[in-house]
KOLPA-144298 format. One line per field, with one value per residue (C-alpha): residue in one letter; x, y, z. Coordinates in steps of 0.05 Angstrom, whole numbers. Layout:
% residues N
r c(A|...);
east c(X|...);
north c(Y|...);
up c(Z|...);
***
This chain:
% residues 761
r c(X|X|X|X|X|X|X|X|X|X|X|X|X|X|X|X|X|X|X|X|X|X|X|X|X|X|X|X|X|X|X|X|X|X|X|X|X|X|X|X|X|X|X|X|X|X|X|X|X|X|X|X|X|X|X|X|X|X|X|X|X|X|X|X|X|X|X|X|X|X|X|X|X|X|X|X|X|X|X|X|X|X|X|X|X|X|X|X|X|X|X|X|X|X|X|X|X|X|X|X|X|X|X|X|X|X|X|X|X|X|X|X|X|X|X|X|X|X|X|X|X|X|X|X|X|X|X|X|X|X|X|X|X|X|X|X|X|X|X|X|X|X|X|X|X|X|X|X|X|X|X|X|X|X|X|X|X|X|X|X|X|X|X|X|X|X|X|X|X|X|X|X|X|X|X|X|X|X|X|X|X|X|X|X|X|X|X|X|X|X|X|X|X|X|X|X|X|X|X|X|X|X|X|X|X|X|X|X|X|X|X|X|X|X|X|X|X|X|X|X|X|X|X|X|X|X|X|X|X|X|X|X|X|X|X|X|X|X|X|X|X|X|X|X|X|X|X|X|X|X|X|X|X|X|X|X|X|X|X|X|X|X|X|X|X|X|X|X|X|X|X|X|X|X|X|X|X|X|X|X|X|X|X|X|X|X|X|X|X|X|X|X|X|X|X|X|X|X|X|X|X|X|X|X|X|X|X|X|X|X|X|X|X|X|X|X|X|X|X|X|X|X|X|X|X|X|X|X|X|X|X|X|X|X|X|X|X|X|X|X|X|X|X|X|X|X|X|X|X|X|X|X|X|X|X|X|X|X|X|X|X|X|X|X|X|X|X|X|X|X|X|X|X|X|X|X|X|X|X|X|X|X|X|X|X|X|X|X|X|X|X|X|X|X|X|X|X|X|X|X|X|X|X|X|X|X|X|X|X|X|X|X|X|X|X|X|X|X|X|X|X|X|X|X|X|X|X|X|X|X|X|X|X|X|X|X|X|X|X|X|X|X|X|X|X|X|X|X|X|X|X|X|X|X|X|X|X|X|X|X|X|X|X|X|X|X|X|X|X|X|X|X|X|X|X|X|X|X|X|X|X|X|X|X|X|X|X|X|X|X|X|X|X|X|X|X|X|X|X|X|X|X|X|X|X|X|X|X|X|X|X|X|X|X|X|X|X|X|X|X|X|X|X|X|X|X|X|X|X|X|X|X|X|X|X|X|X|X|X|X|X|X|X|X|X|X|X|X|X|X|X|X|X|X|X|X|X|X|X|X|X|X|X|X|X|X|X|X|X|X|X|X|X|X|X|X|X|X|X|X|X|X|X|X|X|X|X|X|X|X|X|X|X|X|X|X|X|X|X|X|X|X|X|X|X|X|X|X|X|X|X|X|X|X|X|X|X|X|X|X|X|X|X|X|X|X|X|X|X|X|X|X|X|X|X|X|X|X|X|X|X|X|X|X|X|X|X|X|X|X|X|X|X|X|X|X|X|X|X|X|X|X|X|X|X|X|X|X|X|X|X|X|X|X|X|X|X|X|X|X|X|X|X|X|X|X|X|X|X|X|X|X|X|X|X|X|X|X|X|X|X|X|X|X|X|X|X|X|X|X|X|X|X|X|X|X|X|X|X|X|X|X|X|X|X|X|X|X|X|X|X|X|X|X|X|X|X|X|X|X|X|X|X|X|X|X|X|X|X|X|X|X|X|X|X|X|X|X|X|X|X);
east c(2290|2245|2281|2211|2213|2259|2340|2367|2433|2432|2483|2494|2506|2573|2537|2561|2633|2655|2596|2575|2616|2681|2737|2785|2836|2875|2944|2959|2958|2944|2874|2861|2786|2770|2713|2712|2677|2712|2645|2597|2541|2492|2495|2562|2600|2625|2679|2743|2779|2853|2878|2949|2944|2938|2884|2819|2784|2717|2678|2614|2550|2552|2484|2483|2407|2365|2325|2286|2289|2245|2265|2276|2329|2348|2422|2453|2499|2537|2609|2678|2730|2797|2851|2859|2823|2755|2687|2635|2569|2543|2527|2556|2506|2505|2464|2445|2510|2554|2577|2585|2553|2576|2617|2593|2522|2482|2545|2541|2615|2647|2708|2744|2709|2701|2630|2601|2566|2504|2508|2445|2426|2364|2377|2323|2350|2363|2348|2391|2411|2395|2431|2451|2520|2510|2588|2627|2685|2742|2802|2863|2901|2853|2820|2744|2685|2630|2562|2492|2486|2417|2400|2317|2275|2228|2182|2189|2170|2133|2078|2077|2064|1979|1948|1920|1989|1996|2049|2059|2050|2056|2069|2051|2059|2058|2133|2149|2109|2152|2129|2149|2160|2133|2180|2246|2230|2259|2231|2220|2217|2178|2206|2152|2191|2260|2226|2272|2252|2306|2303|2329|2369|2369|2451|2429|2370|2380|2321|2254|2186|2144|2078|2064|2019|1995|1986|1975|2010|2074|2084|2099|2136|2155|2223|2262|2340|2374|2444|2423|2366|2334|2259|2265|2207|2223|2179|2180|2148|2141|2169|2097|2123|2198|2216|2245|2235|2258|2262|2275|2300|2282|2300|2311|2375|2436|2464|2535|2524|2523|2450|2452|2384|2349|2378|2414|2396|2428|2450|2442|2491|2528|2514|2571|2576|2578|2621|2649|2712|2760|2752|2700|2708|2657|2661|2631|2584|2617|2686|2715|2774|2749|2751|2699|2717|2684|2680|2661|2619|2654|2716|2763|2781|2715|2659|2671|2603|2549|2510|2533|2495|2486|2481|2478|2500|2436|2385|2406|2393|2428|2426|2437|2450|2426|2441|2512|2552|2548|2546|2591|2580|2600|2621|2607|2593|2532|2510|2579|2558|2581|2526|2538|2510|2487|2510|2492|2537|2527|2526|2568|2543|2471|2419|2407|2372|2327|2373|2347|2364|2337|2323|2326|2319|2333|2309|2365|2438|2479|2528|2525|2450|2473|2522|2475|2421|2470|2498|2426|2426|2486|2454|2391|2433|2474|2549|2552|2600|2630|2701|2675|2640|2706|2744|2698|2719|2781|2821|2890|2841|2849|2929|2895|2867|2911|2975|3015|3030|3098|3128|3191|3251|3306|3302|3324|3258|3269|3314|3274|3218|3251|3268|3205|3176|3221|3215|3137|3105|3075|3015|3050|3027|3086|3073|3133|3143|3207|3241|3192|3241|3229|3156|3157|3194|3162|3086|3126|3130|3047|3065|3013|3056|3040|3057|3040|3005|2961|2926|2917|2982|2998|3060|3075|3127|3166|3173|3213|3278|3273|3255|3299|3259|3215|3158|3150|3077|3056|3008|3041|3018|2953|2975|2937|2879|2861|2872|2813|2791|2757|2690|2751|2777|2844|2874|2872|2934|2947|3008|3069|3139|3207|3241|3316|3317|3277|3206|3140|3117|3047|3017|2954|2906|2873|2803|2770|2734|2805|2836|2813|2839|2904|2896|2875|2946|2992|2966|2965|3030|3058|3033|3060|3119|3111|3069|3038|2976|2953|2953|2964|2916|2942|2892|2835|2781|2830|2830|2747|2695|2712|2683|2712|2691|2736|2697|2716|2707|2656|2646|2598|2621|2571|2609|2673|2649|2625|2686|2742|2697|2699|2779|2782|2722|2779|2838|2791|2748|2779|2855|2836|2875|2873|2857|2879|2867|2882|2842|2787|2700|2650|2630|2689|2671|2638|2707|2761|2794|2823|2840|2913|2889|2819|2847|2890|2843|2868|2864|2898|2960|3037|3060|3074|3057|3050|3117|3159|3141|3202|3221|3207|3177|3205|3162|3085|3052|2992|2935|2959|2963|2888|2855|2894|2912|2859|2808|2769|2746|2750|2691|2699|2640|2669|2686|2614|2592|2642|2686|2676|2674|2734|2806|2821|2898|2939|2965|3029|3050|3029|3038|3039|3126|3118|3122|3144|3120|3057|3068|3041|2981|2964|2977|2913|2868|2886|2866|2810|2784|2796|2843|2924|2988|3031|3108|3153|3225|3283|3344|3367|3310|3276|3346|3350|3275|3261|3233|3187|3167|3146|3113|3066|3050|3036|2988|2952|2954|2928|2862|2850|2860|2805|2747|2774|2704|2663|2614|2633|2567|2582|2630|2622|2661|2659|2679|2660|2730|2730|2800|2757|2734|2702|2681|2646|2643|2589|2623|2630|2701|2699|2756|2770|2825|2853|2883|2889|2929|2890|2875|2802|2758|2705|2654|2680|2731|2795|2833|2855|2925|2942|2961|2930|2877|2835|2806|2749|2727);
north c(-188|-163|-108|-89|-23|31|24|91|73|92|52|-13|-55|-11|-22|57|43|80|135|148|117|140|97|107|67|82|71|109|80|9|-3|-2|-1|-26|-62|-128|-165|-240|-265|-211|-236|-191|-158|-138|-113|-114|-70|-109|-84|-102|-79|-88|-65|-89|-36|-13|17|28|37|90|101|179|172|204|193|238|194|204|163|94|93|26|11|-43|-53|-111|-128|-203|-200|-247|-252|-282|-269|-254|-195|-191|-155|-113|-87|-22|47|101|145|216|265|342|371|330|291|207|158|95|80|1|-1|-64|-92|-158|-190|-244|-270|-315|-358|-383|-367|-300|-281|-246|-198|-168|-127|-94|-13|11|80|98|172|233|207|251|219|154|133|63|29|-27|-27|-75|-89|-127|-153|-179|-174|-162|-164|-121|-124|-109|-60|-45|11|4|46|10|47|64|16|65|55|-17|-11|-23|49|30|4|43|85|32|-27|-58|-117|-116|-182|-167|-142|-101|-57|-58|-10|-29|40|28|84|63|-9|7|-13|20|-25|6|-39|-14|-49|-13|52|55|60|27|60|29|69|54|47|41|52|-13|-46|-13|-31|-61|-90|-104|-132|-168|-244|-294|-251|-243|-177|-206|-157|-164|-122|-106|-100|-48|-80|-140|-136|-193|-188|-208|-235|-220|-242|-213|-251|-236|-286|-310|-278|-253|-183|-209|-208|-253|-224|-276|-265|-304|-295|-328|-323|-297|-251|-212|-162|-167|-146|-106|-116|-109|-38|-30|2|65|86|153|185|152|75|25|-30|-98|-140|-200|-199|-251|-246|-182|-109|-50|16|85|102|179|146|190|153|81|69|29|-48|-109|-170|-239|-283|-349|-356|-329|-259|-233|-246|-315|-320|-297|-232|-160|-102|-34|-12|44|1|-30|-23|-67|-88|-146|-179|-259|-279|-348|-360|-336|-381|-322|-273|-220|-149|-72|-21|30|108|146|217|230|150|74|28|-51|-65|-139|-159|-217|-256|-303|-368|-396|-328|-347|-326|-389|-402|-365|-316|-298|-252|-247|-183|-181|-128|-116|-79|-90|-130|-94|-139|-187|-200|-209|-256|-294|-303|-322|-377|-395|-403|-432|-492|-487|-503|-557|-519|-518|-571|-565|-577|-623|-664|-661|-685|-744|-766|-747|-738|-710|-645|-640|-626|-556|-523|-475|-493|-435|-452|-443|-439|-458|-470|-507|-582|-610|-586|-641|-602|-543|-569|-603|-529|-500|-543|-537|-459|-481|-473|-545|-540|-527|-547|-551|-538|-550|-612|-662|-721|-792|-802|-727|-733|-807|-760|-700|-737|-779|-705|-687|-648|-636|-659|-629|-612|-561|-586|-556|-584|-511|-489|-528|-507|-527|-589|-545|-483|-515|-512|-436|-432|-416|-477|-523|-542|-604|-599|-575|-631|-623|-685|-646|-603|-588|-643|-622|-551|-498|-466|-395|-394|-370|-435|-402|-433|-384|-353|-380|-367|-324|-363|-321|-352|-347|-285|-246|-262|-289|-349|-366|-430|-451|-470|-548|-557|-571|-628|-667|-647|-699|-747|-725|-719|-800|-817|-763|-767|-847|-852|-795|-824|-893|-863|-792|-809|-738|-715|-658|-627|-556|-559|-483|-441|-484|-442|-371|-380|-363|-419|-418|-434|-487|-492|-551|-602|-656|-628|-569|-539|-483|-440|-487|-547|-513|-514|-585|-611|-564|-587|-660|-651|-622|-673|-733|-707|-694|-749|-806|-795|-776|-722|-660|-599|-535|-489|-413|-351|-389|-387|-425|-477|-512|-514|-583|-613|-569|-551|-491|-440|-398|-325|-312|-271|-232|-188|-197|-125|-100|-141|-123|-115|-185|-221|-290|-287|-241|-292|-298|-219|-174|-115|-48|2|-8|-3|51|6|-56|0|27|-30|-98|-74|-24|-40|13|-25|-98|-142|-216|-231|-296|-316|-297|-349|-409|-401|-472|-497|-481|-445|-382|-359|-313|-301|-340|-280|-224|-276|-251|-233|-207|-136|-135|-63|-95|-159|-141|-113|-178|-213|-175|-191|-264|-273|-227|-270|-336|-360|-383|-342|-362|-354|-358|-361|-406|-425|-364|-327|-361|-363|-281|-274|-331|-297|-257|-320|-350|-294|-287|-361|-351|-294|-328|-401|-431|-377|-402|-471|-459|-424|-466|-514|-452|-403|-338|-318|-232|-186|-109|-48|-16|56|98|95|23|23|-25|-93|-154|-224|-270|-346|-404|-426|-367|-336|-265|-235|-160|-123|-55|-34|44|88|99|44|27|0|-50|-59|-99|-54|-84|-38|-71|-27|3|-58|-108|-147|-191|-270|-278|-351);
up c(-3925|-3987|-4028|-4065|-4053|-4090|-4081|-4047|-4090|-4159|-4191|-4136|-4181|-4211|-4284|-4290|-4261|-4202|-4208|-4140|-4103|-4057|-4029|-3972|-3934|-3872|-3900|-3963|-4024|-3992|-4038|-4100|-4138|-4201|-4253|-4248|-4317|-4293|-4260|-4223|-4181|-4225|-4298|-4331|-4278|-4200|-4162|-4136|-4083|-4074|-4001|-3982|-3920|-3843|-3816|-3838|-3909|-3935|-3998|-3994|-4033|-4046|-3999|-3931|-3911|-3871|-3819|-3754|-3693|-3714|-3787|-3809|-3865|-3896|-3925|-3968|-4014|-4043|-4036|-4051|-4008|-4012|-3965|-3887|-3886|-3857|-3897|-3862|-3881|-3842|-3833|-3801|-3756|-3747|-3705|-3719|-3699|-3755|-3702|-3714|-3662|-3690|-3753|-3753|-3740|-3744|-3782|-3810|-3839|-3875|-3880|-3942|-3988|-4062|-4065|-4070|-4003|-3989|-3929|-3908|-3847|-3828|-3777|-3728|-3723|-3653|-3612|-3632|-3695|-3756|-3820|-3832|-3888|-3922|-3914|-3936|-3888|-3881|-3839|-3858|-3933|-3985|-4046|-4040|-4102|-4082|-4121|-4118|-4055|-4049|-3986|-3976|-3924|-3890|-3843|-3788|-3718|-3683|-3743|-3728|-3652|-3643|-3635|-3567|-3536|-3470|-3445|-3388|-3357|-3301|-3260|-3179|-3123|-3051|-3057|-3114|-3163|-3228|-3290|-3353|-3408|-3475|-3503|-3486|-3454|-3383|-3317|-3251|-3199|-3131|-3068|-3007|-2948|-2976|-2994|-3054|-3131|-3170|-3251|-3303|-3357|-3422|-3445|-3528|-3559|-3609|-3573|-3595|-3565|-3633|-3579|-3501|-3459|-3394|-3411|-3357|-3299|-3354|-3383|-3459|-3501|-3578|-3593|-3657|-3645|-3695|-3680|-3695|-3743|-3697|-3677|-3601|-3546|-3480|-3425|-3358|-3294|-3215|-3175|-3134|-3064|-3064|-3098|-3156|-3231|-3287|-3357|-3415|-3483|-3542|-3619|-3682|-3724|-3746|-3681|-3707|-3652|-3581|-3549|-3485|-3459|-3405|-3388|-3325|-3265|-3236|-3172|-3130|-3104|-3048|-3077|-3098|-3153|-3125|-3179|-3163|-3210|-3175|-3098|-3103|-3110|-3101|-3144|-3114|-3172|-3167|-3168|-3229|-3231|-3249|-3327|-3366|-3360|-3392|-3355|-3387|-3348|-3372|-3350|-3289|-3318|-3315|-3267|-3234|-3200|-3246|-3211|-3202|-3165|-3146|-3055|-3016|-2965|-2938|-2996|-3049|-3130|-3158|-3227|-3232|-3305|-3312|-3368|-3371|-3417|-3469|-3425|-3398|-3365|-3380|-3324|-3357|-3337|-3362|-3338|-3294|-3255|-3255|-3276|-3304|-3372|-3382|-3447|-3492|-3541|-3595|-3601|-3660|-3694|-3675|-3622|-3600|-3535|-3499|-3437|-3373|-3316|-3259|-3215|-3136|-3096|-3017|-2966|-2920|-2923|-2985|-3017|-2968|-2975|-3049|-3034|-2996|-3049|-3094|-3054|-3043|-3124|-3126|-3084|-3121|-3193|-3170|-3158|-3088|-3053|-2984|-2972|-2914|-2965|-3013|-2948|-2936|-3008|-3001|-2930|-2960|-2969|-2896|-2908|-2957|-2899|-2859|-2918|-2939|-3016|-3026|-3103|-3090|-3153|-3107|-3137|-3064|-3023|-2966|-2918|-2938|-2912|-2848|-2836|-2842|-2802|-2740|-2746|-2733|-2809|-2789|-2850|-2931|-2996|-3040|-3107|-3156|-3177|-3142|-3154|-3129|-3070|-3042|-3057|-3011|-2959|-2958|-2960|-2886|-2863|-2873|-2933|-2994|-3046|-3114|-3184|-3241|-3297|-3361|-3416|-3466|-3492|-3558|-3595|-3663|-3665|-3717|-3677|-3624|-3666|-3656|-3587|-3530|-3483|-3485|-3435|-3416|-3402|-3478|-3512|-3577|-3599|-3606|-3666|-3703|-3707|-3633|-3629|-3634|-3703|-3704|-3748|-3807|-3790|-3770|-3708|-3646|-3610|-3532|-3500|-3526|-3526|-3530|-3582|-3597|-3629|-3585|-3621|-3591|-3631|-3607|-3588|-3602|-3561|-3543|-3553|-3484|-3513|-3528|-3467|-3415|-3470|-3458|-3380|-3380|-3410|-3374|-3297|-3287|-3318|-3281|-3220|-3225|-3211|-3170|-3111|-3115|-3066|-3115|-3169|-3199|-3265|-3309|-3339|-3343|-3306|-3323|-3399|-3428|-3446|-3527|-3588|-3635|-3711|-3718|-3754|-3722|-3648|-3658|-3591|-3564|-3499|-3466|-3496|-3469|-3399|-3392|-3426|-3382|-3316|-3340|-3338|-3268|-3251|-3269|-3243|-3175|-3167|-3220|-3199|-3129|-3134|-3090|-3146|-3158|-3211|-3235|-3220|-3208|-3232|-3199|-3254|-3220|-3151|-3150|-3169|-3141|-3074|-3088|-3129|-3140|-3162|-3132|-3079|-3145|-3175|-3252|-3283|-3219|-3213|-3227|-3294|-3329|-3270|-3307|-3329|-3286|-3231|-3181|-3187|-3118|-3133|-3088|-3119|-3112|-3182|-3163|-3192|-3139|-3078|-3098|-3124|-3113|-3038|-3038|-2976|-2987|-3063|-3042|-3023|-2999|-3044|-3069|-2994|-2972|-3023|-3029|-2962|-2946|-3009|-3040|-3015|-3042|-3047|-3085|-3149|-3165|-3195|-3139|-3068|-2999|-3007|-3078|-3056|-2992|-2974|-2980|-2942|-2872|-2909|-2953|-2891|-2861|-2917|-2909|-2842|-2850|-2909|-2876|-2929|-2928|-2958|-3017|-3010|-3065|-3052|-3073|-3010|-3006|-3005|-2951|-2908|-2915|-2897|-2847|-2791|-2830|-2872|-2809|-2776|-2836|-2826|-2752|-2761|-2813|-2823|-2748|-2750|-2826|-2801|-2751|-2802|-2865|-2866|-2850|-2884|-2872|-2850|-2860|-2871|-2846|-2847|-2779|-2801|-2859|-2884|-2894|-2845|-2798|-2823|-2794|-2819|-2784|-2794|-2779|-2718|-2683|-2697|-2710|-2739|-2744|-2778|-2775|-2842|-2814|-2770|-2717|-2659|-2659|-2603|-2603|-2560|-2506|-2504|-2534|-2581|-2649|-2668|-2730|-2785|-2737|-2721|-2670|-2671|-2632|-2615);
***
């Protein structure tokens, strides 16, 4: 960036001491200000901050700009940092009524180093903002030299757009008409067959149209980002024949902001969100009482397939990222309704490649029809692998489907089982590990014989003095040469430990790249001597895709997924193990069988559920009633994709007896969804609850045994309410549950009561 023109700050380079500038911090008298003579980056002098404290501060130019909407300005400044704190160069935006839109925009940061650093970022200023404040803001203990801030107006973009660029453009095939608006680059997409017009809205106006035009059947567009300071090309193309539109994004550079572009579409009145967090839920777009959430779209607490939509029902828009390794989604709420943001994320601080989404549109089949093209995709990219074909390499994955998973903590699990078995629970997967002569016993009785296992949590060899246990399963041999570095080269926090006094001492976490290392000497040497059938892999596909800046095992998100799938790909295929893993994302679905947590939508389970896992819950948090339990929100998206692919279960920490005024109703979803229970219980447990144990089995266990290798072909709710739901598989079993209070009838006039249901072969 070329600072020719004049410097809106008089005296940036502190030459006049503190003369027009102000300093503030959030704790009192945690910073100090001073000239600094020692070694400025320019002239005599620099400032040097000294901040003691943990939260935020900032040093201002006396300059409060006015600007219109278009302005560009250019910021920058060199600065030296030592300690933990982090640096950030900005502006604060205000619009006509004094009030502030964003304290940090276009921010660009550093963090500690000997050298001084130039930070330099370039604002497009977006609608309703009137003045603009020049910042240096900080967070956290350090000592900071500031010198040489230099604010510079630049134009504005609307003087750089060609004086015959049209208001619109617009691309047609025999399917959909989609306009593209110059002013605030948002589409409106006509769909004839659905008579619907779906309308983009734009969420931020940091992208800002510099040129169009039709190119080749494309609609080429050149952008400039003001969060970003990035000059972007997006490119948008028809698909030849079906309504659908890809729009990719390409730039050059330095990215320190996420980019939320294209804009999303809204929804009328009446529509739902389609997001398939975990198992699936929907979210009325006039639902007042959902909160803004953001979902990442690499890893199992977030998205774990990689679309999201907007229905009324029928008439249907979905988004599939492509390209979602650095990806993640906003459910946001603009003009009083729900609509999902796409958002964009660095990589290793850095656009890198080119992101694409792509747009469908239906006329008919609402989040089903959704579900459907995405499975179709799913094929198309290579993650789609039956549990037929899993069985074929496998046949113990025949012992998975129909097995209740039962978490059990009694270390003599033979007579447990015997028992279990004679009060007819004939099909279990028993997941806690046992001594090799129960394992020989219990594999005699046809029972999947597994263990829990994790290669993440790495805690420091000289913490364990001061820690009340230790697990068994921790690769400490991995600290710290194989543990993950953030871009400050600080080793990130996993897992909290209590430790003797009452403390959490963190451990840090594995990078994915080592980890199969350490798989390749624990499993064969495990198994020489435990004749396990499967395998309980922790946190793999749960914990995000991260970054490492490790130098000796650097490692993009994109790095992070191929190396965490090669470690679920050996325990799978090499060990020939059946595999399990947590929560669950469909990266993995090539090499596992099934996964504990997909059926658990993560935001919506009991407090401290990883931890708190044996406790029964009486009292029925209100988020698990509405949301967790909540038929009326849920969608089966993920079965609608991968039902015969991969076996869905429950949360270890929120299973089918976890609260047990919810255990008839959990029991529904199951056999509505096609997929088994998990029990958790130790002796006495199970002997107090038998019967009830076993009657959840019975209604769930022999109809999932039946659809367990099927697609579930749809899923319908048969009244408004939602009380009345039906799935339908490829073989023909139809299964329809009543979650109301009211008997219902069906067309060949059987009557499915209250808290039941009805299997139709």
């Amino acid at each position: 960036m070329a600072f020719a023109a004049e410097n809106v700050v008089t005296n940036g380079g502190f030459e006049s001491g503190m003369n027009g500038w102000r300093v503030w911090a959030r704790a009192p008298n945690a910073i100090s200000a001073a000239l600094d003579t020692e070694a400025p980056h320019e002239g005599k002098t620099a400032l040097r901050l000294e901040h003691s404290g943990k939260e935020d501060w900032s040093v201002e130019p006396s300059v409060r700009m006015d600007v219109k909407v278009g302005d560009l300005v250019g910021l920058e400044c060199w600065v030296k940092v030592q300690g933990s704190g982090v640096v950030t160069l900005c502006a604060s935006t205000w619009d006509s009524q004094g009030k502030v839109g964003s304290w940090s925009y276009g921010e660009r940061s550093a963090y500690e180093g000997p050298a001084w650093q130039r930070l330099t970022t370039r604002l497009v200023v977006p609608a309703n903002v009137t003045q603009i404040q020049p910042r240096l803001i900080g967070y956290g203990p350090a000592t900071v030299r500031v010198d040489d801030y230099a604010v510079v107006r630049q134009g504005n973009v609307a003087a750089m757009r060609p004086s015959d660029l049209p208001a619109t453009l617009t691309l047609r095939n025999d399917a959909i008409e989609a306009t593209f608006r110059i002013a605030d680059a948002t589409l409106s997409v006509w769909n004839p067959k659905g008579g619907r017009r779906w309308t983009q809205k734009p969420f931020s106006s940091d992208c800002v149209v510099k040129n169009a035009r039709l190119e080749g059947g494309r609609l080429r567009c050149e952008l400039f980002h003001g969060g970003t300071g990035l000059d972007l090309s997006a490119t948008l193309q028809l698909d030849n024949v079906r309504p659908e539109l890809v729009v990719q994004l390409s730039a050059q550079g330095e990215m320190p902001a996420q980019i939320r572009f294209p804009h999303p579409f809204a929804g009328e009145s009446g529509d739902y969100l389609v997001v398939p967090m975990n198992e699936g839920i929907s979210y009325p777009v006039d639902d007042p009482t959902i909160s803004p959430i953001h979902l990442i779209a690499y890893g199992g607490h977030g998205i774990c397939m990689a679309f999201y939509g907007v229905t009324d029902g029928e008439k249907g828009q979905m988004t599939i990222l492509e390209t979602p390794d650095d990806a993640s989604i906003r459910v946001e709420r603009l003009d009083g309704r729900l609509l999902i943001v796409p958002e964009w994320e660095s990589q290793r601080g850095q656009f890198g490649y080119s992101r694409k989404a792509r747009f469908v549109f239906f006329e008919r089949g609402g989040h089903v029809a959704m579900a459907k093209r995405y499975r179709a995709y799913a094929k198309q990219i290579g993650l789609f692998k039956t549990l037929d074909e899993k069985r074929k390499a496998n046949p113990n994955v025949d012992l998975l489907i129909g097995a209740v998973n039962v978490w059990c903590w009694d270390r003599n699990a033979v007579p447990l089982v015997r028992d279990m078995r004679a009060s007819g629970i004939e099909h279990i997967l028993w997941s806690n590990q046992q001594r090799p002569e129960d394992i020989k016993a219990m594999n005699e009785l046809g029972v999947l014989t597994s263990r829990y296992d994790i290669y993440q949590d790495v805690m420091a060899p000289t913490n364990f003095s001061r820690l009340q246990w230790i697990h068994p399963d921790w690769t400490s041999n991995a600290w710290p040469k194989d543990i993950i570095l953030n871009r400050r080269g600080d080793w990130i926090k996993g897992w909290g430990v209590e430790s003797k006094d009452g403390s959490m001492i963190p451990c840090g976490v594995i990078c994915d790249k080592r980890a199969p290392d350490y798989a390749r000497e624990r499993v064969p040497a495990d198994m020489a001597t435990h004749p396990y059938r499967c395998r309980f892999i922790d946190t793999t596909t749960a914990a995000p895709w991260n970054e490492c800046y490790n130098a000796d095992h650097p490692m993009t998100r994109t790095d992070s997924r191929t190396w965490k799938m090669e470690l679920l790909r050996y325990v799978s295929e090499d060990s020939k193990l059946v595999t399990g893993c947590e929560t669950g994302h469909d990266a993995s679905v090539p090499f596992l069988h099934y996964f504990e947590g997909m059926m658990s939508l993560g935001p919506y389970r009991v407090p401290d559920a990883g931890r708190r896992m044996s406790e029964i819950w009486t009292n029925v948090p209100t988020v698990v009633a509405k949301f967790q339990l909540g038929h009326d929100y849920r969608l089966p998206l993920w079965e609608l994709v991968y039902h015969d692919c991969v076996v869905s279960q429950w949360y270890w920490g929120d299973y089918n007896n976890k609260l047990p005024v919810l255990w008839d109703k959990r029991d529904l979803f199951n056999v509505l969804y096609g997929v088994p229970p998990m029990f958790m219980f130790n002796k006495s447990l199970w002997e107090q609850n038998k019967a009830r144990f076993v009657r959840s089995y019975q209604n769930t266990c022999p109809h999932v045994r039946k659809v367990g290798y099927q697609e579930m072909t749809d899923h319908r709710f048969l009244t408004k309410d939602r009380t009345v739901q039906q799935t339908v598989f490829a073989n023909g079993v139809t299964i329809t549950v009543n979650f109301g209070v009211t008997p219902y009838s069906l067309p060949d006039g059987v009557t499915v009561e209250p808290m039941g249901y009805r299997v139709k072969e």
